[in-house]
C-alpha positions as CSV (number, residue, x, y, z in Angstrom):
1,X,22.6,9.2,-9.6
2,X,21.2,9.6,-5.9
3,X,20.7,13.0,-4.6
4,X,24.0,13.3,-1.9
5,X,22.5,15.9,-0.4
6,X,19.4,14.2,0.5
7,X,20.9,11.3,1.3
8,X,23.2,13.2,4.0
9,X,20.2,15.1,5.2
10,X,18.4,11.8,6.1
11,X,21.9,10.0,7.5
12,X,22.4,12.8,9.8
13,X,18.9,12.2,11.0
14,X,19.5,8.8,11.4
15,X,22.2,9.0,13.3
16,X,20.7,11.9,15.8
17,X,18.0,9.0,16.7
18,X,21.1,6.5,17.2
19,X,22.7,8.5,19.4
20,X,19.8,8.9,21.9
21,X,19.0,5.2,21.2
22,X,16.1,6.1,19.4
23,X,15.3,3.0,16.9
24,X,14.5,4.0,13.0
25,X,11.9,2.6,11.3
26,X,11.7,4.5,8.1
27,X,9.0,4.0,5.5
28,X,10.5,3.9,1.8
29,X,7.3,5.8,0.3
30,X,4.9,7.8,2.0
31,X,2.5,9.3,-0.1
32,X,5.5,11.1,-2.2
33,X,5.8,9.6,-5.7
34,X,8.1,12.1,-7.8
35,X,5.7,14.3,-9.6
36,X,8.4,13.9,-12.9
37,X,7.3,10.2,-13.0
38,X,3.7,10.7,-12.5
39,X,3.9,13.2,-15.7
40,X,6.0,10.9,-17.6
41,X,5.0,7.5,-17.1
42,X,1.7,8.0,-15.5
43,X,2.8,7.4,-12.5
44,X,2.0,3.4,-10.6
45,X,-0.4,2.9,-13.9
46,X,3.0,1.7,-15.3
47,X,5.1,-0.7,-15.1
48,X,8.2,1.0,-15.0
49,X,7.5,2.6,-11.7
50,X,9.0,-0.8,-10.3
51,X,12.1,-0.9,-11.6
52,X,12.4,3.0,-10.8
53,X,11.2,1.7,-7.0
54,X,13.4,-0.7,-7.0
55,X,16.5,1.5,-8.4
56,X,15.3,3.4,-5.2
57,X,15.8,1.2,-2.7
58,X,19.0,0.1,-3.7
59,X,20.6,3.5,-3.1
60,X,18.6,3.7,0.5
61,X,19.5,0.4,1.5
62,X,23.1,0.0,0.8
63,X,23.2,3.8,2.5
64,X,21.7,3.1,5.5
65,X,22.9,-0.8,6.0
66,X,24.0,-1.1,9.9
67,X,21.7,2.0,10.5
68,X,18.3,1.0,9.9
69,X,16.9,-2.1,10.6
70,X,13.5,-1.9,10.0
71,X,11.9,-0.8,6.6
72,X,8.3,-0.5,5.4
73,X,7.5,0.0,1.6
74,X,4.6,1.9,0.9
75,X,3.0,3.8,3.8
76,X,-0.9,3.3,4.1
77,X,-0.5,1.1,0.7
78,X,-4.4,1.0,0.4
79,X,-4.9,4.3,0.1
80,X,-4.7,3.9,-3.6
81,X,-8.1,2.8,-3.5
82,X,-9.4,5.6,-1.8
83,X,-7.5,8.6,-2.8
84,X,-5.9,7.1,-5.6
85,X,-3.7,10.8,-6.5
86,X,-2.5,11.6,-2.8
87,X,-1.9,7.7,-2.1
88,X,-0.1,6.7,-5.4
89,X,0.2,10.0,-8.0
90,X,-2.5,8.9,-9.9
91,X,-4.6,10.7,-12.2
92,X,-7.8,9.2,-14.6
93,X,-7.7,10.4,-18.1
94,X,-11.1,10.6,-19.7
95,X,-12.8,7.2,-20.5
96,X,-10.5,4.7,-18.3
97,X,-12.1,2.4,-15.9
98,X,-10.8,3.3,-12.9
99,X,-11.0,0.2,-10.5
100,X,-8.7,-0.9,-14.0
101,X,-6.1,1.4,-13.5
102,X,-5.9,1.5,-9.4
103,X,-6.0,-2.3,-9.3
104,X,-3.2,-2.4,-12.1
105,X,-1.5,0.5,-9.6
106,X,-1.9,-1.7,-6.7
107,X,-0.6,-5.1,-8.3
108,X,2.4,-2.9,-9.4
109,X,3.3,-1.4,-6.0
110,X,2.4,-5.2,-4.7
111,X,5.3,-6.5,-7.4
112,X,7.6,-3.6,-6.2
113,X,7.3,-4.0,-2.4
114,X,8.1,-7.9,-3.1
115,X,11.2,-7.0,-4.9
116,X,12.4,-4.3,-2.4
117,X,11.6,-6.8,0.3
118,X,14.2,-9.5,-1.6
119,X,16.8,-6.8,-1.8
120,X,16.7,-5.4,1.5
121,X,17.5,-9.2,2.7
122,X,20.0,-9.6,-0.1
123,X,22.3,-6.1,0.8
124,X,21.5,-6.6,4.9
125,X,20.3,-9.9,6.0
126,X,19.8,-8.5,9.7
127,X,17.4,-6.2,8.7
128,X,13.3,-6.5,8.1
129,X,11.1,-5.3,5.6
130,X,7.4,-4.9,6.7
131,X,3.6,-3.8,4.8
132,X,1.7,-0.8,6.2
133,X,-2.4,-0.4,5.9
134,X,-4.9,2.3,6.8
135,X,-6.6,0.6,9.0
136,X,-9.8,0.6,11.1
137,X,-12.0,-2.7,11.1
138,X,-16.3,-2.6,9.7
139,X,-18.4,-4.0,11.7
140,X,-22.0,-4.8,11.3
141,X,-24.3,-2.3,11.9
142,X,-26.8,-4.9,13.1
143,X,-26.9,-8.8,13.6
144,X,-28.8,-9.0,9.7
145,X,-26.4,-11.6,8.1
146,X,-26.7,-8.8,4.7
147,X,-25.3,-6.3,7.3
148,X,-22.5,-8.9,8.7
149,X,-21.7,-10.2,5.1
150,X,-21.1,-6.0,4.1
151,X,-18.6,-5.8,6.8
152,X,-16.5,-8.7,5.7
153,X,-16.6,-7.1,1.9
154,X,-15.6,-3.6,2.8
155,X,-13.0,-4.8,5.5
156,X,-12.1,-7.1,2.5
157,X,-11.0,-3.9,0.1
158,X,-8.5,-3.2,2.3
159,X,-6.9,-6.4,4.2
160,X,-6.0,-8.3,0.3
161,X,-3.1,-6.0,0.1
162,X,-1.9,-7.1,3.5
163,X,-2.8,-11.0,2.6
164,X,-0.5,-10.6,-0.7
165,X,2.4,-9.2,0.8
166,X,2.3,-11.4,4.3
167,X,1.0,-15.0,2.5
168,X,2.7,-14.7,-1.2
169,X,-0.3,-14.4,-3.3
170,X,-4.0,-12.6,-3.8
171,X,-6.8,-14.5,-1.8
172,X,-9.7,-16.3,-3.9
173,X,-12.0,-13.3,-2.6
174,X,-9.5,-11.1,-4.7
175,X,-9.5,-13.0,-7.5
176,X,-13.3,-13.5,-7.7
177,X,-13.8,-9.5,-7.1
178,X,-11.5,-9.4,-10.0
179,X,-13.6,-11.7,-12.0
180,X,-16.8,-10.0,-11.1
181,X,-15.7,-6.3,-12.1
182,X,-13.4,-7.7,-15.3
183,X,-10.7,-6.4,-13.7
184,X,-7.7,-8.3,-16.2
185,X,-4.4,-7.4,-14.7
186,X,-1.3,-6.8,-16.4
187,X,1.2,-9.0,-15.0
188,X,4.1,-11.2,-16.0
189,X,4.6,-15.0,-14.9
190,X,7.4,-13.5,-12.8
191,X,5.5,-11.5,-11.0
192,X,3.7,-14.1,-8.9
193,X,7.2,-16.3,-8.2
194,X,8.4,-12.9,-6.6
195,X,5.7,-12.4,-4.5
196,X,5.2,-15.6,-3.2
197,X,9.0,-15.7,-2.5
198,X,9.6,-12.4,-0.9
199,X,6.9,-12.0,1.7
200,X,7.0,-9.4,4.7
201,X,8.8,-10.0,7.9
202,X,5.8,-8.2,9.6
203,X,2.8,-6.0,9.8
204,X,2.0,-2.6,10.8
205,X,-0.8,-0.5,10.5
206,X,-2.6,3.0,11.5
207,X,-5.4,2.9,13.2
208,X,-7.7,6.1,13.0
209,X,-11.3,5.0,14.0
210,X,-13.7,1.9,13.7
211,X,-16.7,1.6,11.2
212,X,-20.1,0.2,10.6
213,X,-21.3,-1.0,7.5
214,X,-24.8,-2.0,6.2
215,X,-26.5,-3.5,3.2
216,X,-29.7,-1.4,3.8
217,X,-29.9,1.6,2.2
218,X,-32.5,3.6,3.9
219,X,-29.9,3.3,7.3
220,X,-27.3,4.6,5.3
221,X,-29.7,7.8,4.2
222,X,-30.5,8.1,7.8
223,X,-26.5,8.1,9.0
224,X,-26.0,10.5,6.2
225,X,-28.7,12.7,6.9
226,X,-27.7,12.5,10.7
227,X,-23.8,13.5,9.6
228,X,-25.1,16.5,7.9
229,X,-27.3,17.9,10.2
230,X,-24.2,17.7,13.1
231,X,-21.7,19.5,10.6
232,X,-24.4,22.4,10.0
């Protein structure tokens, strides 16, 4: 059963923003999976996270229909990738390949956001559902095509979670990054009707700082060295 109290907490909230015209957008997950399903199922490793998600969302939705209008899924979703325990409860046991497990994570929340996307528009048509990524573009750190051809790859890691959940489907240069790395993921038949069927109704994104990116090694010794040296 939901938590009443935390469900009043966050209505009374809610309706102190209404009240000085203050427009909601909540975010449904934000770097907070329950630390009782990241013991017990292994957290977004598993499958059943999305039906837990899902269960979620319901309770939230039906809540806080006429309230909020605006809903994202997972905050900063591609910080799975990068901090895999902080951006989706996540911990490696001994032995597992880990791009494995966080791609298996990431097609999970991907499956989840879908399906909480569907229901949102099923309980409140009025209302949309939108993605959220860490953002900051790469760009070359030098005309070298190597250099400009890094920059597309590493801005790459991040933009296929926004191209699944905007177009309906992983890009080719997802699937072929899959293919190189014999990454095999776990999904039903289902799982790609729902995505394709239950995209986004927008985007949003944080944007902390822009990049460079290069294919030669001895410039990224040299930016490293140079980092070091301004910390100390």
């Amino acid at each position: 059963m939901p938590n009443e109290e935390g469900l009043k907490f966050y209505e009374e909230v809610i309706d102190e923003l209404l009240k000085y015209n203050i427009e909601p957008v909540i975010t449904i997950c934000h770097f907070d999976v329950p630390l009782a399903l990241a013991d017990k199922y292994g957290s977004w490793k598993n499958r059943k996270l999305i039906d837990c998600f899902v269960h979620y969302c319901d309770a939230i939705f039906r809540r806080f229909k006429g309230k909020v209008k605006y809903w994202i899924t997972f905050n900063e979703i591609n910080m799975l990738l990068h901090l895999p325990f902080m951006g989706a409860g996540i911990l490696f046991e001994e032995g597992e390949n880990v791009n494995q497990v966080k791609y298996q994570a990431a097609h999970n929340e991907l499956v989840a956001s879908a399906m909480a996307t569907r229901l949102a528009h099923e309980i409140d048509p009025e209302c949309k559902v939108g993605c959220m990524l860490a953002a900051g573009n790469f760009y070359p750190y030098s005309c070298n095509p190597d250099d400009v051809w890094k920059a597309m790859e590493k801005d790459r890691d991040n933009y296929f979670f926004i191209d699944v959940q905007a177009r309906g489907q992983y890009p080719a240069y997802a699937m072929k990054f899959f293919e190189r790395e014999g990454i095999t993921l776990n999904a039903e038949e289902e799982d790609y009707r729902i995505l394709r069927e239950n995209t986004v109704d927008y985007i949003s994104f944080s944007y902390y700082s822009s990049r460079c990116a290069s294919a030669d090694p001895e410039v990224l010794k040299k930016v490293h060295s140079r980092k070091c040296n301004e910390e100390h």
